[in-house]
Structures are given as C-alpha cells and as structure tokens.
N, CA, C and O atoms as CSV, one atom per row, in Angstrom:
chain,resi,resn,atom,element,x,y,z
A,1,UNK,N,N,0.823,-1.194,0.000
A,1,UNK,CA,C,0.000,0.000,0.000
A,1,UNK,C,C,0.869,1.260,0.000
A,1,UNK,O,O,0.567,2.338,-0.513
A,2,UNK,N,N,1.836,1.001,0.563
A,2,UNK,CA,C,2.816,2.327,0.546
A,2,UNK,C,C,3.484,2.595,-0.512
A,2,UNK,O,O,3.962,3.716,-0.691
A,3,UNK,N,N,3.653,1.350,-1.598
A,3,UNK,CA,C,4.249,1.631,-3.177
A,3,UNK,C,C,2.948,2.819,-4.109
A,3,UNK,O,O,3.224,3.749,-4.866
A,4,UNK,N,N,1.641,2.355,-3.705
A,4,UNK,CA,C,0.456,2.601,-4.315
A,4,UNK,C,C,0.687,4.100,-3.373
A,4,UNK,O,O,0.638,5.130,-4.044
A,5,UNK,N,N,0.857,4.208,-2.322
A,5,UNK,CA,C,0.577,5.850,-1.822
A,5,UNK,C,C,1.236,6.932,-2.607
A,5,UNK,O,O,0.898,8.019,-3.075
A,6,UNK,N,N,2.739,5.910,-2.546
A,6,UNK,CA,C,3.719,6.659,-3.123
A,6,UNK,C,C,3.828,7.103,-4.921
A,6,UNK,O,O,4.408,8.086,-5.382
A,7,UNK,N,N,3.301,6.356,-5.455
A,7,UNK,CA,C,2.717,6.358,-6.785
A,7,UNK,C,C,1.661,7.521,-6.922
A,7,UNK,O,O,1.588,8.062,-8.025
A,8,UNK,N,N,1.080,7.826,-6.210
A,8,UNK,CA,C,-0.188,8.780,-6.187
A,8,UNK,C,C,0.155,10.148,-5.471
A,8,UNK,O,O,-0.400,11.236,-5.627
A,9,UNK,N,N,1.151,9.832,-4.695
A,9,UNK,CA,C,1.227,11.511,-4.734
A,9,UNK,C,C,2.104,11.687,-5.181
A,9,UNK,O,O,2.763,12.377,-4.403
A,10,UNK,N,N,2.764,11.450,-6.252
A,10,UNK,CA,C,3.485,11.799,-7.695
A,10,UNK,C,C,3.188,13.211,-7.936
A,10,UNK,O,O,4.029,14.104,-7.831
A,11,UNK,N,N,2.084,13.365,-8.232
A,11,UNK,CA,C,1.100,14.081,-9.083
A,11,UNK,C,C,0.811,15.164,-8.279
A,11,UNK,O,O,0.573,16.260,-8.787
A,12,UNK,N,N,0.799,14.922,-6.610
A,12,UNK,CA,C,0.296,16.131,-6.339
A,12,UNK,C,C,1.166,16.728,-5.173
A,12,UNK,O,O,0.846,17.839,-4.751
A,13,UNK,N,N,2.467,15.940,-4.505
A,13,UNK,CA,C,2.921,17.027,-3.839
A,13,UNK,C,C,4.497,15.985,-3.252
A,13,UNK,O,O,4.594,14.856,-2.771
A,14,UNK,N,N,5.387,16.919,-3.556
A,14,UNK,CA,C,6.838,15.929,-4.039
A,14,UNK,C,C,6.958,15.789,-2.285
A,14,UNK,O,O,6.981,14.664,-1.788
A,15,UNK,N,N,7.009,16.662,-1.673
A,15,UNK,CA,C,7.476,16.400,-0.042
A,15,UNK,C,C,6.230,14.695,0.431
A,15,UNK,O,O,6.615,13.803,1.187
A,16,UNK,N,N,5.208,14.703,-0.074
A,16,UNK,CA,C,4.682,13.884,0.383
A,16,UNK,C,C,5.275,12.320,-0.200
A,16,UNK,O,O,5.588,11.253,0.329
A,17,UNK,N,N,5.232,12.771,-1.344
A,17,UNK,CA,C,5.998,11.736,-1.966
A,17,UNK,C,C,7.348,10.754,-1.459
A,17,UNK,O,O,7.515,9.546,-1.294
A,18,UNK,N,N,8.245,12.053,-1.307
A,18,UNK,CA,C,9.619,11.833,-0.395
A,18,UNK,C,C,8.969,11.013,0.739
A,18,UNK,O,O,9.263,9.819,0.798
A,19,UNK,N,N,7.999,11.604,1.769
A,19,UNK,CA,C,8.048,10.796,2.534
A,19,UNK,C,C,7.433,9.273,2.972
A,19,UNK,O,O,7.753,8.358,3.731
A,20,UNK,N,N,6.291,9.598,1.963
A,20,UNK,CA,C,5.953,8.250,1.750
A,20,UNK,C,C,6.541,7.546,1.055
A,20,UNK,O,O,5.818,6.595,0.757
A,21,UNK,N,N,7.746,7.464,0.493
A,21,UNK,CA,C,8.853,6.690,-0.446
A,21,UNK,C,C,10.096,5.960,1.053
A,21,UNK,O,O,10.589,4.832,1.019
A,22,UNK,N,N,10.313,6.977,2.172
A,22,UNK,CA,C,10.790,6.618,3.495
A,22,UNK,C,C,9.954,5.314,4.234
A,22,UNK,O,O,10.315,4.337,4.891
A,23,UNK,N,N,8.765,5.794,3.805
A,23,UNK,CA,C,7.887,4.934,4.930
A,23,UNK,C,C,7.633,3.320,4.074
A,23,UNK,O,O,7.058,2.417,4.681
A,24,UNK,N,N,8.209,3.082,2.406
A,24,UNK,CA,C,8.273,2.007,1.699
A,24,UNK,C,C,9.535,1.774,1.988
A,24,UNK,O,O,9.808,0.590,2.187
A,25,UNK,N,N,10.424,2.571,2.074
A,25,UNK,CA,C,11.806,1.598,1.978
A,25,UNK,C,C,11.665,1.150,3.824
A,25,UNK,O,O,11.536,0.014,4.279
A,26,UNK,N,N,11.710,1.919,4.279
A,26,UNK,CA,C,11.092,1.011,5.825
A,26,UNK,C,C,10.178,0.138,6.417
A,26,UNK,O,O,10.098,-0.272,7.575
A,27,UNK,N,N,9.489,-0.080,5.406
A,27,UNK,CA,C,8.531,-1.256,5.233
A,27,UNK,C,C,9.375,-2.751,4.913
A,27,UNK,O,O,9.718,-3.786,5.485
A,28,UNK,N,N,9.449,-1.967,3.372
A,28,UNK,CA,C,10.557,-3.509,2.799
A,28,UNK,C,C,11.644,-3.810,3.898
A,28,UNK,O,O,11.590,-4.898,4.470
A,29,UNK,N,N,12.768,-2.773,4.269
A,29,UNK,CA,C,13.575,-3.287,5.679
A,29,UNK,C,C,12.799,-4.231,6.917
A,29,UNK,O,O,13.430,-5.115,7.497
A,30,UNK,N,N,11.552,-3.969,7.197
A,30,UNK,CA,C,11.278,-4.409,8.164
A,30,UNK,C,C,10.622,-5.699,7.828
A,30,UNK,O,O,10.403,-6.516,8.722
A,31,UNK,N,N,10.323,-5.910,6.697
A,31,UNK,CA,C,9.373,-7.058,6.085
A,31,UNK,C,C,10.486,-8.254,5.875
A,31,UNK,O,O,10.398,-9.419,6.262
A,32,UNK,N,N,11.710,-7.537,5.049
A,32,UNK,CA,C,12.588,-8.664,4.745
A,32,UNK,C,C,14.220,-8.845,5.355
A,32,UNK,O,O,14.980,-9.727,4.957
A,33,UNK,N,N,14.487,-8.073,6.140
A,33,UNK,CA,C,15.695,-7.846,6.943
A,33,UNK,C,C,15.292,-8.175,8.482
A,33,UNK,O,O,15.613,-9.188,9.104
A,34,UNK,N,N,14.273,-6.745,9.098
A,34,UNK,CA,C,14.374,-7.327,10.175
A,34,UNK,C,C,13.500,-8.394,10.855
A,34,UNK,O,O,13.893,-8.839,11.934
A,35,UNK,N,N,12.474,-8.796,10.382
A,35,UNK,CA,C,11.479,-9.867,10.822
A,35,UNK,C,C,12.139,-11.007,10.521
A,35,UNK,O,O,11.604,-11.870,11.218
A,36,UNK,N,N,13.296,-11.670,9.656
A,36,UNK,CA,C,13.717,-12.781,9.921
A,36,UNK,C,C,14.939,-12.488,10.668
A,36,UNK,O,O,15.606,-13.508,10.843
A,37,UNK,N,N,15.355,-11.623,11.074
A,37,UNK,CA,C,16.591,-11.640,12.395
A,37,UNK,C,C,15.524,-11.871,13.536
A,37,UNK,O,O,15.618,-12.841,14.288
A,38,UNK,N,N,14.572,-11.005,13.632
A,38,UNK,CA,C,13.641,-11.481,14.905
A,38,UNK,C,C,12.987,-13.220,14.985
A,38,UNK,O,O,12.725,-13.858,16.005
A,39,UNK,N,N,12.872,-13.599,13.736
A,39,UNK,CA,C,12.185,-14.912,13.855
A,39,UNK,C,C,13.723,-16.036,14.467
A,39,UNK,O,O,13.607,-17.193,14.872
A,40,UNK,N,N,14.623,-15.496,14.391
A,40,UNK,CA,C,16.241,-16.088,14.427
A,40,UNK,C,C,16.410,-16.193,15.652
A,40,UNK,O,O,16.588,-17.232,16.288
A,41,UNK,N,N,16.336,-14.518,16.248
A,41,UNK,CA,C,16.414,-14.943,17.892
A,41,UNK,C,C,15.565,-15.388,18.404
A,41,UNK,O,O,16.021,-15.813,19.465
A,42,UNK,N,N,14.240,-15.654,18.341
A,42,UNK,CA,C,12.929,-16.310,18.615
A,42,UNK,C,C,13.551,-17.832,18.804
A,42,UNK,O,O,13.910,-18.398,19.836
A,43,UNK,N,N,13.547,-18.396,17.107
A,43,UNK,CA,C,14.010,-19.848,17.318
A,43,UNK,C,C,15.045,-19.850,18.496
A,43,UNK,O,O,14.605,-20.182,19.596
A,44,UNK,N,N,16.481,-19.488,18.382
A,44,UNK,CA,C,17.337,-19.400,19.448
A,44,UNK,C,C,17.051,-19.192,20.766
A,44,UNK,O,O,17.823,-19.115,21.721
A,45,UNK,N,N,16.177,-19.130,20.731
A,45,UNK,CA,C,15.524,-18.307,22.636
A,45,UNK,C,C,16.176,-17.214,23.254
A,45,UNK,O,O,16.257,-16.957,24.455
A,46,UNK,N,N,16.705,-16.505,22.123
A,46,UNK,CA,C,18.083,-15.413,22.622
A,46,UNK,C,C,16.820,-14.520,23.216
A,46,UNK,O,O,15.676,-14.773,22.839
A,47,UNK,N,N,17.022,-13.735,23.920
A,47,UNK,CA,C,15.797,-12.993,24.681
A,47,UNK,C,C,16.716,-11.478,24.469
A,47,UNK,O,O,16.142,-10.485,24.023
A,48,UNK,N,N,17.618,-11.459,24.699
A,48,UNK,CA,C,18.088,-10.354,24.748
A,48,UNK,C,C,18.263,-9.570,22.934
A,48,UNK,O,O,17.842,-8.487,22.527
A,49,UNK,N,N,18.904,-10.464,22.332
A,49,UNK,CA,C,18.275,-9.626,21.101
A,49,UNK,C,C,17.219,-9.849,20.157
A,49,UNK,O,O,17.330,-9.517,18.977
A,50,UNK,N,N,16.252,-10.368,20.609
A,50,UNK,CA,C,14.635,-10.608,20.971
A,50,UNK,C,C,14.548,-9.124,21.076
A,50,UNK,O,O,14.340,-8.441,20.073
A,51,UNK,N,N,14.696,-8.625,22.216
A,51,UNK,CA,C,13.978,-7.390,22.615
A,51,UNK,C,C,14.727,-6.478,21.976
A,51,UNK,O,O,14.126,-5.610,21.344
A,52,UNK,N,N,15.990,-6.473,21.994
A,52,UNK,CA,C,16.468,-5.428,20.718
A,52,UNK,C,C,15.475,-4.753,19.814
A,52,UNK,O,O,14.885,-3.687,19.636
A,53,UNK,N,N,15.668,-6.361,19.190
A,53,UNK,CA,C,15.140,-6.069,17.640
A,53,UNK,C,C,13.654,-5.708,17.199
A,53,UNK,O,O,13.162,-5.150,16.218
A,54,UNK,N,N,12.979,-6.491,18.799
A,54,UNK,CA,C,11.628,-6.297,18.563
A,54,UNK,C,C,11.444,-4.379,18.997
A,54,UNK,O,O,10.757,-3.517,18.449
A,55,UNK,N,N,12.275,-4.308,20.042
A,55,UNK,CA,C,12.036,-2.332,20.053
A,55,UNK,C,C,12.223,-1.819,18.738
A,55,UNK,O,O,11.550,-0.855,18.375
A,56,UNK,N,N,13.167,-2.419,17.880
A,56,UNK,CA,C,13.786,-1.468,16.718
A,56,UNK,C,C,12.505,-1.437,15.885
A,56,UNK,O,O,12.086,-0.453,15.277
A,57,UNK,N,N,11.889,-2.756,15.944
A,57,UNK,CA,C,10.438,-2.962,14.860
A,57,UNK,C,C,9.645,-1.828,15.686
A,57,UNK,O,O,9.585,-0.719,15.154
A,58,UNK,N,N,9.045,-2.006,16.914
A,58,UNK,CA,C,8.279,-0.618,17.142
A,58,UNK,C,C,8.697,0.800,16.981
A,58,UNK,O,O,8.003,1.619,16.379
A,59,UNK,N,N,9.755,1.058,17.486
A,59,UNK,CA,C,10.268,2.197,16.611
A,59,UNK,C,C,9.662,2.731,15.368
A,59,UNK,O,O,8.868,3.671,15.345
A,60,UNK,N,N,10.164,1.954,14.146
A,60,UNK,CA,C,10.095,1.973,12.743
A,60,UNK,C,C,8.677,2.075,12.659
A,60,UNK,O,O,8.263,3.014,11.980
A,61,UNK,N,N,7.722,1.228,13.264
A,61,UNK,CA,C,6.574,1.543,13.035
A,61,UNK,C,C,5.945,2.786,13.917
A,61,UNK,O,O,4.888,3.242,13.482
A,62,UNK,N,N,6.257,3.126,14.604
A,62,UNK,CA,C,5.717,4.274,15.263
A,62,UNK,C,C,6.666,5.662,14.736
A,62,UNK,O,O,6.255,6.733,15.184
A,63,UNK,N,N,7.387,5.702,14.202
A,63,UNK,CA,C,8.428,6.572,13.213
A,63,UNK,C,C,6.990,6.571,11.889
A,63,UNK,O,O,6.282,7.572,11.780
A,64,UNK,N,N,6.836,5.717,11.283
A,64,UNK,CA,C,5.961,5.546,9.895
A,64,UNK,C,C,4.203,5.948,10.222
A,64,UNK,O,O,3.441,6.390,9.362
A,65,UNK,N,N,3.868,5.696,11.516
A,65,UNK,CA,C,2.732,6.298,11.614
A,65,UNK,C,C,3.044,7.591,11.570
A,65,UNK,O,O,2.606,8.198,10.592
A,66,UNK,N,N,4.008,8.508,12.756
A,66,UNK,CA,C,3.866,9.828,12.469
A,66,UNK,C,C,4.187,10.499,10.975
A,66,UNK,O,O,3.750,11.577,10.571
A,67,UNK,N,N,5.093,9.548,10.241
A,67,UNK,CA,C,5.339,9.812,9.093
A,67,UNK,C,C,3.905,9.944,7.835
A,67,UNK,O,O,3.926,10.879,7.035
A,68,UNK,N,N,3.176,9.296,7.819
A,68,UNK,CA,C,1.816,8.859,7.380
A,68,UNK,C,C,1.494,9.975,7.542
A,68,UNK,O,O,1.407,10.849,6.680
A,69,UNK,N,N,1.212,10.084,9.058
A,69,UNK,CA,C,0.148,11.660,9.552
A,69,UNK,C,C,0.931,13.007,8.727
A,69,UNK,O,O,0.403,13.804,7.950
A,70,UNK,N,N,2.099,12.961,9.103
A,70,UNK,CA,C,2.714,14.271,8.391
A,70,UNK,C,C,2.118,14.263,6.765
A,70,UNK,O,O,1.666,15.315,6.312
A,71,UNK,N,N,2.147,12.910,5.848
A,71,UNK,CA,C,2.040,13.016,4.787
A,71,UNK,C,C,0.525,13.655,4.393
A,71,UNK,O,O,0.242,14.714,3.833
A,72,UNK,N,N,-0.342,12.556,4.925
A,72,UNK,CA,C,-1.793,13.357,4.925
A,72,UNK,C,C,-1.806,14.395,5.509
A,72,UNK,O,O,-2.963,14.318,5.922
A,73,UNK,N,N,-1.301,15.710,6.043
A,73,UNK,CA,C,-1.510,17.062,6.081
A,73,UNK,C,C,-0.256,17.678,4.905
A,73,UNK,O,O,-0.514,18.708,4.283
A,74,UNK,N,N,0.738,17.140,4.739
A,74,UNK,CA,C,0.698,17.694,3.073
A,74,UNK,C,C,0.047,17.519,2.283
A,74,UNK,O,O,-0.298,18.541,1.691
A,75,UNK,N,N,-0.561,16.118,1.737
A,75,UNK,CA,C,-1.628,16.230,0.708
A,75,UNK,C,C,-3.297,16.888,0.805
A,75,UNK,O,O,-4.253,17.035,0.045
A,76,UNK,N,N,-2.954,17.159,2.224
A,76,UNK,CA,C,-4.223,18.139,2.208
A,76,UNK,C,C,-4.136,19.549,2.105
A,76,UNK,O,O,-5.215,20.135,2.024
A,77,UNK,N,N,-3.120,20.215,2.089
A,77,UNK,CA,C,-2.562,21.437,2.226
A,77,UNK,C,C,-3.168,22.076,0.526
A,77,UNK,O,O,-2.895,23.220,0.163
C-alpha cells in the first residue's frame, strides 16, 4: 500500500511523496531484513536480542505512523 501511496502523490505534492517513499523503503527493511533476524532470535531463545530487535520494529513503526500523519496534512494542504 505504501508503493500505491507513493505512486499517487506523484502528481500532487513531491514532499509527500519523499516521505511516503521513506515509509516504503522502511517497510521492505522491516518485512525482509528485520522480521527474519527477529524470527532467528525467537528460534534461538536469545531474549536479549529478541527485545532489541523487537524495540527497533516498534520504533520503525511508530516513526511511519507519524510519518503517514505528516504526509496526509501535506496532501491536504
């Protein structure tokens, strides 16, 4: 959905664009980099970088919500 956001505000406003293009490449990182390091220490029972990695995933996603919000008040501007 964030390739499709980013595709669409092409057209109507480049800062939104930029940032919804941040919030895809941090998607794909988190989809295919860090969710199988987390599924790694999981199997391993490593607990400690378990929680690392699982903070770094909330992070990124709470980074991409405010990112989102910023975008929808540029494309509403």
């Amino acid at each position: 959905m964030s390739a499709v956001a980013t595709a669409a505000a092409l057209a109507v406003s480049g800062q939104a664009t930029i940032v919804l293009a941040v919030i895809l490449i941090a998607t794909i990182y988190a989809r295919q980099i860090l969710m199988p390091q987390i599924n790694v220490a999981t199997d391993r029972d490593d607990q400690t970088t378990f929680k690392r990695l699982h903070g770094l995933s909330v992070a990124i996603q709470l980074v991409q919500i405010g990112l989102a919000a910023w975008a929808v008040v540029l494309l509403s501007a």
